[in-house]
Structures are given as structure tokens and as C-alpha cells.
C-alpha positions as CSV (number, residue, x, y, z in Angstrom):
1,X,97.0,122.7,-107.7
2,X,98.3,125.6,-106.3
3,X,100.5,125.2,-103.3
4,X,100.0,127.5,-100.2
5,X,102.9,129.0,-98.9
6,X,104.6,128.2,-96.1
7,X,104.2,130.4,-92.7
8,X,107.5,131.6,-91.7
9,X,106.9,130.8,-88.4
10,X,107.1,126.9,-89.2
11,X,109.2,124.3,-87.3
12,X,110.0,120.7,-87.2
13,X,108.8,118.8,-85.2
14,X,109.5,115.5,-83.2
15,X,109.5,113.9,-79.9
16,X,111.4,112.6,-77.0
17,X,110.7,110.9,-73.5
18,X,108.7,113.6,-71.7
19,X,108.1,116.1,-74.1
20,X,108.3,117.7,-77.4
21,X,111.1,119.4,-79.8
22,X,110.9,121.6,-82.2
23,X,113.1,123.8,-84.2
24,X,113.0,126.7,-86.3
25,X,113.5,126.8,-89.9
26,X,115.3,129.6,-91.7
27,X,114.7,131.7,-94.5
28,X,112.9,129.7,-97.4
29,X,111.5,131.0,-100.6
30,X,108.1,129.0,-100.3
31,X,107.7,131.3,-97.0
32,X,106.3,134.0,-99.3
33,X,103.8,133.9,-101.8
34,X,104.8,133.6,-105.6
35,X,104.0,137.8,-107.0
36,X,105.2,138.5,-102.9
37,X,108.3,136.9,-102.9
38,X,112.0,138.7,-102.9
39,X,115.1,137.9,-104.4
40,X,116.4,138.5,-100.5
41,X,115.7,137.7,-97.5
42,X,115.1,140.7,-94.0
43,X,118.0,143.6,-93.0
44,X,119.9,142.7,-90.0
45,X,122.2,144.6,-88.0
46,X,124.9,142.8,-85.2
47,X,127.2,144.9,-83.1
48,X,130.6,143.1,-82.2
49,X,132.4,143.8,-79.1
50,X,136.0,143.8,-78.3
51,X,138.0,145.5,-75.5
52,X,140.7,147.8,-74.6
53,X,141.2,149.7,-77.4
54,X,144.0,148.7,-80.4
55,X,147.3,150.3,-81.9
56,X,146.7,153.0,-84.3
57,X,150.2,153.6,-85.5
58,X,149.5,150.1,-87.6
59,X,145.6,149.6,-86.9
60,X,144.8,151.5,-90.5
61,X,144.6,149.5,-93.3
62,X,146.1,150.6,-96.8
63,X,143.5,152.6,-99.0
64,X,143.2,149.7,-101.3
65,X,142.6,147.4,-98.6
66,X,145.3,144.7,-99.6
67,X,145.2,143.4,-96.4
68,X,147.3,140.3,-97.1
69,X,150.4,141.6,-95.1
70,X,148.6,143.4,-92.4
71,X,149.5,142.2,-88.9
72,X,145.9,142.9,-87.6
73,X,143.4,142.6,-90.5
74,X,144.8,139.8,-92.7
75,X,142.3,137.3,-92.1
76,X,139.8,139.5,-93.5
77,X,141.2,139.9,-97.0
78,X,139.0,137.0,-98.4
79,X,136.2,139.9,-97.5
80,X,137.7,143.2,-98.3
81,X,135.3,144.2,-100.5
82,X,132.3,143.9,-98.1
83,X,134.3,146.2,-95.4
84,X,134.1,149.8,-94.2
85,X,137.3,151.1,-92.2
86,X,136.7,153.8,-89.8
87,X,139.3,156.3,-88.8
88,X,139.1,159.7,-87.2
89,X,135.4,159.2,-85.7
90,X,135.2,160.2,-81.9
91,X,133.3,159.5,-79.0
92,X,132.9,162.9,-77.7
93,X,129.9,162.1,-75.5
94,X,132.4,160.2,-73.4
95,X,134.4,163.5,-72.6
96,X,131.3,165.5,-71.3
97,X,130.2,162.6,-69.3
98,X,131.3,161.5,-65.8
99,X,132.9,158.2,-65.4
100,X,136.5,157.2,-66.4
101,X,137.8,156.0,-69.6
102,X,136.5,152.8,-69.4
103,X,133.3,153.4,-68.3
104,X,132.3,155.8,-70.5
105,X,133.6,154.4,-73.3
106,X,131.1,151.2,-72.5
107,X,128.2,153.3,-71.5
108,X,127.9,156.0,-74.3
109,X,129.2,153.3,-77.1
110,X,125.5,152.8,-78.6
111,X,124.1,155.4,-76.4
112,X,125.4,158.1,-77.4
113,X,124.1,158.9,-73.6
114,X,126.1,160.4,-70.8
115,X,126.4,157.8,-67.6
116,X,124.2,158.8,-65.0
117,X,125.5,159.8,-61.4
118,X,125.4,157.2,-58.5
119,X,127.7,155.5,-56.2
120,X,127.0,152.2,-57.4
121,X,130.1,151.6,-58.9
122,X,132.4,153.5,-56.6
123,X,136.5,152.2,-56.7
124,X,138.3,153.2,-53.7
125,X,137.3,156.1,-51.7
126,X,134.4,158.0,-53.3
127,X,133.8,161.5,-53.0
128,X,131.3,163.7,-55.0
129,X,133.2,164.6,-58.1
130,X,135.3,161.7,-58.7
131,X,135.0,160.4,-62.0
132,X,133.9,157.2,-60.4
133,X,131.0,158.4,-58.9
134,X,128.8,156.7,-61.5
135,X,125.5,154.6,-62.2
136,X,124.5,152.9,-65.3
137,X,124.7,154.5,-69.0
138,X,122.1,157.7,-69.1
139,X,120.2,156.2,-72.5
140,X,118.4,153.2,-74.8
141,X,121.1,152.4,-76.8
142,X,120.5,152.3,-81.0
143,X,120.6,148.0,-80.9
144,X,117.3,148.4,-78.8
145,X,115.9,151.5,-80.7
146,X,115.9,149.4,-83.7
147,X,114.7,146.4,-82.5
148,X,111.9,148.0,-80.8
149,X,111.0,149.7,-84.5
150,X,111.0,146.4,-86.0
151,X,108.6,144.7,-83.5
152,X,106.2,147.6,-84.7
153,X,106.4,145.9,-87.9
154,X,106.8,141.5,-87.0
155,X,106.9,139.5,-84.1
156,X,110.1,137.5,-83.7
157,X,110.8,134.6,-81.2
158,X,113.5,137.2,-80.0
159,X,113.2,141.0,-80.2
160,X,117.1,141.1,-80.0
161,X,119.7,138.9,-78.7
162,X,122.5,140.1,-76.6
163,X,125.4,137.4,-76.3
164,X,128.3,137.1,-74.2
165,X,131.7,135.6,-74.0
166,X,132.6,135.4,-70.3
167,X,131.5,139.4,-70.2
168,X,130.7,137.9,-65.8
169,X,130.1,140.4,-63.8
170,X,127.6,143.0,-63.2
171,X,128.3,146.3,-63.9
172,X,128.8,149.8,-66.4
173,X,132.2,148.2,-67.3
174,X,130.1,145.5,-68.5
175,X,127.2,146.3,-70.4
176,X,126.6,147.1,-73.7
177,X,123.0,147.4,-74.6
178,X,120.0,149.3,-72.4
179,X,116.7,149.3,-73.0
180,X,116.4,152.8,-71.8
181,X,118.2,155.0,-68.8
182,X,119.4,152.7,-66.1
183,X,118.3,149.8,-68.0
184,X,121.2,147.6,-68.4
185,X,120.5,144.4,-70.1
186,X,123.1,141.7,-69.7
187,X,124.0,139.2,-72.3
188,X,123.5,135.6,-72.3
189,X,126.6,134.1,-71.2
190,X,126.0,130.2,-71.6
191,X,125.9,128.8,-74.7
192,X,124.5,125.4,-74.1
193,X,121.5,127.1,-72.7
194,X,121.2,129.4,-75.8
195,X,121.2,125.8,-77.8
196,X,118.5,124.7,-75.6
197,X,116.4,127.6,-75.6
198,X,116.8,129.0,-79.5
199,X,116.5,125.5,-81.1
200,X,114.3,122.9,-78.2
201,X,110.9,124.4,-77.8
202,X,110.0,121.6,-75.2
203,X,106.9,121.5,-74.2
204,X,105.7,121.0,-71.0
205,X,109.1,119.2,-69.1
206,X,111.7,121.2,-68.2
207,X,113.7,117.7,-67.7
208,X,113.1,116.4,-71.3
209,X,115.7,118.2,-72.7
210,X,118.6,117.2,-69.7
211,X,117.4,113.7,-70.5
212,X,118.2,113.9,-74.5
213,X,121.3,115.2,-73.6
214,X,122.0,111.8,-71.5
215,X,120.8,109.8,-74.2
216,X,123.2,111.0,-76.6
217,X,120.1,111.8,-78.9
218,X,120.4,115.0,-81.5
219,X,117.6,117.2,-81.8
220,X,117.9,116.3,-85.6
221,X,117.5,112.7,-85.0
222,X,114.2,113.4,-83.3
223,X,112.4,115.7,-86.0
224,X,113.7,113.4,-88.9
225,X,110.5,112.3,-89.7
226,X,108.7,115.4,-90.1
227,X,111.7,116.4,-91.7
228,X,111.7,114.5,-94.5
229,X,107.8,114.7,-95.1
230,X,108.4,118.0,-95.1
231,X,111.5,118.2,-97.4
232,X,109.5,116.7,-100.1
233,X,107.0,119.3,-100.7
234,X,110.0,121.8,-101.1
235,X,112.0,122.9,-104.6
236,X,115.2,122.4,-105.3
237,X,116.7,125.7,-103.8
238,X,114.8,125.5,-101.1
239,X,116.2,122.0,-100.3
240,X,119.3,123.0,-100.3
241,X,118.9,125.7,-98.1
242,X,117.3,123.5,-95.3
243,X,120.1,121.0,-95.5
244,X,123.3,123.0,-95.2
245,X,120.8,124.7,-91.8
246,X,120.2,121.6,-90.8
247,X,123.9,120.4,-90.9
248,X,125.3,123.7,-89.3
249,X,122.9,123.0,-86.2
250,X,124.7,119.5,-86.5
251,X,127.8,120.9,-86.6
252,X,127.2,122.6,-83.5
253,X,125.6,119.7,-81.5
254,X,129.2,118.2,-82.0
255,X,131.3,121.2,-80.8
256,X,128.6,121.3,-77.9
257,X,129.4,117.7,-77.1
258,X,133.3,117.7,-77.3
259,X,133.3,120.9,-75.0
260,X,131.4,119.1,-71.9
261,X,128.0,121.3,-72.9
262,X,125.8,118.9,-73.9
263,X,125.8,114.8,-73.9
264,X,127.6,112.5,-71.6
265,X,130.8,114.5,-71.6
266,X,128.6,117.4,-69.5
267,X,128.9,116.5,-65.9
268,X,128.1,118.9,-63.1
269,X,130.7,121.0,-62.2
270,X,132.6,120.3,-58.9
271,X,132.4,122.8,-55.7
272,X,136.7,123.9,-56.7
273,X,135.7,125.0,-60.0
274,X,134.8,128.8,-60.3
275,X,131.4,128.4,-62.1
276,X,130.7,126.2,-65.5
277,X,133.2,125.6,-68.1
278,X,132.7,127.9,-70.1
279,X,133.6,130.8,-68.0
280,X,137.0,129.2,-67.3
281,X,139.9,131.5,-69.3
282,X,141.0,129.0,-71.5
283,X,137.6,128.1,-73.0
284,X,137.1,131.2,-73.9
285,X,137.7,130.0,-77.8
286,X,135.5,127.5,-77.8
287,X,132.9,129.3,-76.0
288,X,133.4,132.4,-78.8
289,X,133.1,129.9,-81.6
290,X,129.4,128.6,-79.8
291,X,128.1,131.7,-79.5
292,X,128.8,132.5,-82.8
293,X,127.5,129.5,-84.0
294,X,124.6,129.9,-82.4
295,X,124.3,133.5,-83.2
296,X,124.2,133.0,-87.2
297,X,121.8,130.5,-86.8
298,X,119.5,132.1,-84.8
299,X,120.2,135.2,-87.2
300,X,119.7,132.3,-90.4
301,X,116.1,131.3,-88.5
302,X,114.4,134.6,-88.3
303,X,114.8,134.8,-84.7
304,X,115.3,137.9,-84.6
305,X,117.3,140.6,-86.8
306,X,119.2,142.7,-84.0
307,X,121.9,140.8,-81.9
308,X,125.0,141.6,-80.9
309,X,127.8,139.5,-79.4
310,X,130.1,141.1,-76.8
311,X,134.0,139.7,-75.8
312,X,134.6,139.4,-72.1
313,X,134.1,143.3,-71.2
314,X,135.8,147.0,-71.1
315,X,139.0,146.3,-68.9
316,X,139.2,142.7,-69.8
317,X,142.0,140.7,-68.5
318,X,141.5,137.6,-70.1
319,X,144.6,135.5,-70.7
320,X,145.2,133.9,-74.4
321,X,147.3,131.6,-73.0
322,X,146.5,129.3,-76.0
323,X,148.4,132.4,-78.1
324,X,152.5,132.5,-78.3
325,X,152.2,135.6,-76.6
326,X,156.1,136.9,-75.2
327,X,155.4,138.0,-72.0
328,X,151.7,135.9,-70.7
329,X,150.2,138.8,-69.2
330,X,146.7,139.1,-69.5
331,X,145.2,141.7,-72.1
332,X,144.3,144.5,-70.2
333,X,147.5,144.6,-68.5
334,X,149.3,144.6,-71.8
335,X,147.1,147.9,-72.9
336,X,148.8,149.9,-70.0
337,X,152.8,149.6,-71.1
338,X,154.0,152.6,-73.4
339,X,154.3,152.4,-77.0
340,X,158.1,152.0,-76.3
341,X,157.1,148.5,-75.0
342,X,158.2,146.2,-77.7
343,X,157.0,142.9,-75.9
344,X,153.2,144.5,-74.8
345,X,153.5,145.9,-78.6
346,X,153.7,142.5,-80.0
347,X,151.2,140.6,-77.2
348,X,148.5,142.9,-78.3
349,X,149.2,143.1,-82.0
350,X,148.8,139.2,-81.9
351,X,145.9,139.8,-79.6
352,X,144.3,141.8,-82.3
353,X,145.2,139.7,-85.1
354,X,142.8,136.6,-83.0
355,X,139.9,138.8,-82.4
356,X,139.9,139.7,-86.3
357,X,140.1,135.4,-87.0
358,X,137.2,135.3,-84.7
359,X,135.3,138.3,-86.9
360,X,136.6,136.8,-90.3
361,X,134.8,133.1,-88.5
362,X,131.5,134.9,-88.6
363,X,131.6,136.6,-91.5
364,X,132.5,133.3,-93.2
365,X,129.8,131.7,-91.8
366,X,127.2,134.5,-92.5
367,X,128.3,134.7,-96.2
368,X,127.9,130.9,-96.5
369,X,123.9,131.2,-95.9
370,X,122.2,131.9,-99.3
371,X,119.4,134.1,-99.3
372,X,117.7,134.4,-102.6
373,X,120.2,136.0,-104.8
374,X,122.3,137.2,-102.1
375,X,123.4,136.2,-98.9
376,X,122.8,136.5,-95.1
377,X,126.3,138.5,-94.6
378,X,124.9,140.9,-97.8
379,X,122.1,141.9,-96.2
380,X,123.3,142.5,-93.0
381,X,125.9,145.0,-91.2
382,X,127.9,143.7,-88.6
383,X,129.5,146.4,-86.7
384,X,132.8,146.3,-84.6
385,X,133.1,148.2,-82.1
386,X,135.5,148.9,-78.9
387,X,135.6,151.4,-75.9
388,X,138.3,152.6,-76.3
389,X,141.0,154.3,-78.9
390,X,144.3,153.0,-77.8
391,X,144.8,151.4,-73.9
392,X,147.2,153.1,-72.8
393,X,146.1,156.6,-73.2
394,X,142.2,155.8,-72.4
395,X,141.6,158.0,-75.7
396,X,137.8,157.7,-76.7
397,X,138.8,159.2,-79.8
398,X,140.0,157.9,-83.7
399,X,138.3,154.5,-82.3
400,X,139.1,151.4,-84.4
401,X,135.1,151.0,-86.1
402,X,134.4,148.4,-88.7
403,X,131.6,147.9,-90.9
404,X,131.2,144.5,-92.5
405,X,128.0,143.7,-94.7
406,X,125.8,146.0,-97.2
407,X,123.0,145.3,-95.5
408,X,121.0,145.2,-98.9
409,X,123.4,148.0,-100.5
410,X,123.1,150.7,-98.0
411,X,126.3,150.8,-97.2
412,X,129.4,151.7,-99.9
413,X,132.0,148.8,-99.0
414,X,135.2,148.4,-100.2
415,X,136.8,151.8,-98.4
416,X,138.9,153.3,-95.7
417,X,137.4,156.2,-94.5
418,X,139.3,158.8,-92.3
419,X,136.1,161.3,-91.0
420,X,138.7,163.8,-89.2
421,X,137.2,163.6,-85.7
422,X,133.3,163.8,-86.4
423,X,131.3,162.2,-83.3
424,X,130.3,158.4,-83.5
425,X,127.2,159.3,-82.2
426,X,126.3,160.3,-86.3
427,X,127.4,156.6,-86.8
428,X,124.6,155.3,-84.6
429,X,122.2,157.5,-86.9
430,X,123.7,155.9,-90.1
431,X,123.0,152.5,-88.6
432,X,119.6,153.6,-87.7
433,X,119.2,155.0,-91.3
434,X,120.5,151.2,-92.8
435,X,118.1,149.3,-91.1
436,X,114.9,151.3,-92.2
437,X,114.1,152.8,-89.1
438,X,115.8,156.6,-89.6
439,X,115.9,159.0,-86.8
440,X,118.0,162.6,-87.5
441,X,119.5,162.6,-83.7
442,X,120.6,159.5,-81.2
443,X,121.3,160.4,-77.9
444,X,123.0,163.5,-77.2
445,X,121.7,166.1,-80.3
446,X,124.8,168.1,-80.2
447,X,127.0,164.9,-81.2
448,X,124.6,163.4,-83.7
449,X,123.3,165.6,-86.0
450,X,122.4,163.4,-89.2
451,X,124.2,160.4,-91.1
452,X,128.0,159.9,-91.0
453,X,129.0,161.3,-94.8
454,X,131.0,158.9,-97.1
455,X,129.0,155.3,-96.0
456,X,126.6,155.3,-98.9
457,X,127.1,154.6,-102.3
């Protein structure tokens, strides 16, 4: 008897006092049928945000990316030959736009789109002319151009997902993606409500899920029964496939649970703390790791195939007081000293070294999700990107890009490219390009004519 595939939409299902859960399943090969299916599973693309710039005097790797001594990128060597290194390309929408470095280095990132005038975001005394007399970023940015090219094609739970790590407050400092002029669209900040609301479809109780969460009882533990009718009717790839998804949303009910996010150890936050755990400094690490978590499931699920995950914001002071830094000061404080600053020097390199564990975390994770012949990392790009060139000087030019994934062999990997000032707006077209949805301009024409030379193979 021939055996009907399975609907990609499909979830697990169970119950709990009060209500239903359900929750996604990711990328199986019984999803398609038998003369449809691929040896790969959909493009995705996921922009990575880090602030304040880095240290070009040691930020470029060496051209054949041995980057085993390097005292920024040497947790990436395990995936050196799945990395693009960007030199030499330029925001030069920045410098026509109004705003200082900062905020046009945020707003015309994946613009491309010069920051529209207001007052909203005045410092000081404003007078018309400032550079500070600004509004929001002037244009959709190319995360929600894409996504909105793919929902022409499939529905997804999510169109895109924009997450945060305590990015806080409100303004063109802080946000990343727009849905169109003036559109600002802030991320999603709290992981234990991204838990709930990617993986607990419950029903008709808002309460159910607050009362699993006393109980002590896993989401898992509740769908094990139609789990295990269900693993029965799958083949031997695809069986293994659900069980290491199954065991990283495990994995993550744990960290949720030791952090104070979900179980017993989650207790309402008293009136002298500013706001839930994990906006406090310190757990900014464990709150990264969540998100990210969280992030390559959703990504592993099908949820949706744009998503991008943004670090605190542009002029981020966060303190990595869990770091040996020399002199404790917090990050964007550090990006002002002078290059004759040994001790800033050495806080920010180590600063930069972190960030790139935290990358080389997701790409690990990513990589470890088979897809057919391939894997989720190959057929995605994950892009890093940052407002500025180096902190001190508030340069928007020569800034630090990194391109990890093929995303299905688009990209050429494996390389250091230097591009010799050509605008980054020609990067958001290349990414555009990747991901199947090709336009021959982003934003501003004059800084984005075609495809950046030198990705493709």
C-alpha cells in the first residue's frame, strides 16, 4: 500500500489540564512525495547583529583562513570552509543621510535607506540641521523584502522572526528590520515567551501553559503518545531526524528551567528588580544561548526561513562582567578610547573573541540538523553584520561583514574578500539574489547597482 505523505504542516499532539499542546515538526523526507522529494530541505537567510564596530588593524583573517591563532575568529576554524570574509565594503548611504554614526549605521544596515527627518529622537538641544534631528530608517529593509517574496510562494507560522538580546528600548539606535518607511519592527526580547509561543499551540486557555510550567511537566512528556504512534510509520532517516529535534527542544526546556524561565524556579519578579531576568546584564549569556536555541529550532521546524537575531543594540553598554576584562567598563565605553589604549584594546578584542563563540554556538548547532544530503547551516546564509567600522572613529566604512552558510551553493566559501570600498547596499542585492527572490537595486539605486562580484562560485 502506498503511503501518503506527510503534510508539512503536521504537529504532535497531546494534552494538559485546560487545554491542548502541540508542536511543530521539522523537516522530514516523508513531507514530500516520493518523484517530488529533494535531497535538501528550503533556503534560509538569518542576519546576526553585533554592536560598536571591531578593530581592523587585527579584525582580517589570513587569506587561507587558518584561523587557529586569530584572537577574534578562532572559534570559527572548525567552519572555515563555510565562511565569507568581507573587507573594504562601505556603507555609503550612511554618509548622505542625516543622523550620527550610530544611527545611521542601524537604520540604513539592511536598508540601504536614508533615516527620515523628525525630532523624535532629539539628544540635547535640537535645532534643524543637527545630525540628531532624526525619525526612523527611510526604507523596508532586504530581511522583510525577502520574506514578503517568500509568502508569495508558502505560508509559514512566521513570515520572519526578529529576536533580541536585551536590544530594550525603543528607538533608531535600536532597530534593525522595517517593514517599510517608518516601520520599525522590534524584536522579541523574551525567550520563555518565544518557547511558549513557537512550540505550545494551546488552545483555548491562556492559563494552560503557566500551569504546565508549575507542574514541572515538558511539552514532550505530553505529546509522547502521539509521538510514538507517529514515529512508527516513519523510516529510518526520518527517525532520526525527529529524535535529535525532539531532544534539542529538551535540551532547551532544561536551560529554560535552570534560568528561572520556565518551571518552579520562575517566580514573579519583585518590584526592586528592573524588569524580568533576562534583561538583567549578567544574563545576557544565557539569554543569547535561548534565543539561539530557539532560533534554530524554529528555523529546523519550518517556521519560517528569514530571522535574524540582534545583540543588545548600536551604542551598547552591556557589561561582560562574566569576561576577565582589565579595566570592567562596559562595551561601548571601551569603543571610544584611542588605538593607543592598550587596556580598551585588549577589553574589546576579548569582547570580539565572545561574540564570535556565540556565532561559532549557532553555526554548530545549525550544521548539526541534517537535511537530506546536506544540512540546515548548508543551505542557509547567516550574515553578520554591525553598524559600525571601528568605535572610535564612527567610520561606516571597511565594516567587519561575515557570510557563513552556502545557502544551497550560491555562495563561494572558503575566502577573504577585500572589495576596495564598493557600497554594502550591492551586498543586500547578493543576499536578495541567494535566496531566489533577485532584485537589480535595494534601497538607494546609486549605492546598489547589481550583485557584490567575487561571492559566487
Amino acid at each position: 500500500m502506498k503511503r501518503r505523505p506527510l503534510h508539512r504542516r503536521a504537529v504532535l499532539r497531546g494534552a494538559i489540564a485546560g487545554g491542548a499542546v502541540a508542536i511543530g515538526l521539522p523537516w522530514l523526507e516523508v513531507m514530500e512525495p516520493p518523484m517530488a522529494r529533494a535531497a535538501t530541505g528550503p533556503k534560509r537567510i538569518v542576519f546576526w547583529f553585533t554592536a560598536n564596530g571591531s578593530l581592523p588593524a587585527i579584525w582580517t583573517p589570513p587569506q587561507n583562513l587558518d584561523l587557529s591563532g586569530h584572537p577574534i575568529h578562532a572559534p570559527l576554524q572548525p567552519f572555515a570552509d563555510k565562511l565569507i570574509f568581507l573587507d573594504g565594503v562601505d556603507q555609503k548611504v550612511a554618509y548622505q543621510s542625516i543622523g550620527d554614526g550610530h544611527q545611521t549605521g542601524m537604520a540604513c544596515l539592511l536598508t540601504n535607506s536614508e533615516i527620515l527627518p523628525g525630532s523624535l529622537f532629539c539628544e540635547g538641544e535640537c535645532a534643524a540641521g543637527m545630525e540628531q534631528y532624526v525619525g526612523w530608517g527611510g526604507g523596508m529593509s532586504i530581511d522583510q523584502h525577502i520574506a514578503n517574496e517568500i509568502a508569495k510562494d508558502v505560508t509559514l507560522k512566521y513570515r520572519s522572526l526578529e529576536l533580541g538580546v536585551q536590544v530594550k528600548g525603543e528607538s533608531v539606535w535600536s532597530r534593525l528590520c522595517y517593514a517599510g518607511p517608518d516601520q520599525p519592527i522590534p524584536p522579541r526580547e523574551n525567550p520563555d515567551q518565544n518557547f511558549s509561543d513557537f512550540f505550545s499551540d494551546l488552545g483555548t486557555d491562556p492559563f494552560a501553559l503557566e500551569l504546565l510550567r508549575k507542574k514541572r511537566k515538558s511539552v514532550l512528556d505530553a505529546v509522547i503518545g502521539d509521538y510514538s504512534a507517529f514515529n512508527a510509520k516513519l523510516g529510518k532517516e526520518d527517525r532520526i531526524r525527529l529524535d535529535a529535534h525532539l531532544e534539542s527542544i529538551r535540551a532547551v526546556e532544561k536551560r529554560l528551567d535552570a534560568t528561572g524561565q520556565v518551571g518552579e524556579a520562575c517566580g514573579i519578579p519583585t518590584t526592586s528588580l528592573p524588569g524580568d531576568q533576562y534583561q538583567q546584564n549578567d544574563m545576557y549569556p544565557v539569554t543569547g544561548k535561548a534565543q539561539m536555541d530557539l532560533l534554530v529550532m524554529a528555523l529546523a521546524c519550518d517556521m519560517t526561513r528569514v530571522a535574524s537575531l540582534q545583540w543588545s543594540t548600536s551604542v551598547s553598554n552591556v557589561r561582560f562582567t562574566w569576561l576577565p576584562l582589565v579595566t570592567g567598563e562596559g562595551h561601548h565605553d571601551l569603543s571610544h578610547y584611542g588605538d593607543d589604549a592598550a587596556d580598551a584594546q585588549a577589553d574589546i578584542t576579548t569582547i570580539n573573541n565572545w561574540y564570535t563563540e556565540q556565532f561559532a554556538y549557532l553555526l554548530e548547532q545549525m550544521a548539526a540538523i541534517p537535511e537530506g544530503d546536506s544540512t540546515l547551516l548548508d543551505n542557509s546564509v547567516v550574515v553578520w553584520v554591525n553598524e559600525l567600522g571601528q568605535g572610535n572613529s564612527h567610520t561606516r566604512d571597511d565594516i567587519p561583514f561575515i557570510l557563513a552558510g552556502g545557502c544551497q551553493g550560491y555562495f563561494k566559501t572558503g575566502q577573504v574578500l577585500n572589495k576596495g570600498g564598493e557600497p554594502h547596499g550591492k551586498l543586500l542585492v547578493s543576499l536578495a539574489e541567494a535566496m531566489d527572490k533577485p532584485v537589480s537595486t535595494f534601497g538607494v539605486a546609486e549605492h546598489s547597482q547589481g550583485p557584490l562580484s567575487g561571492l559566487t562560485g
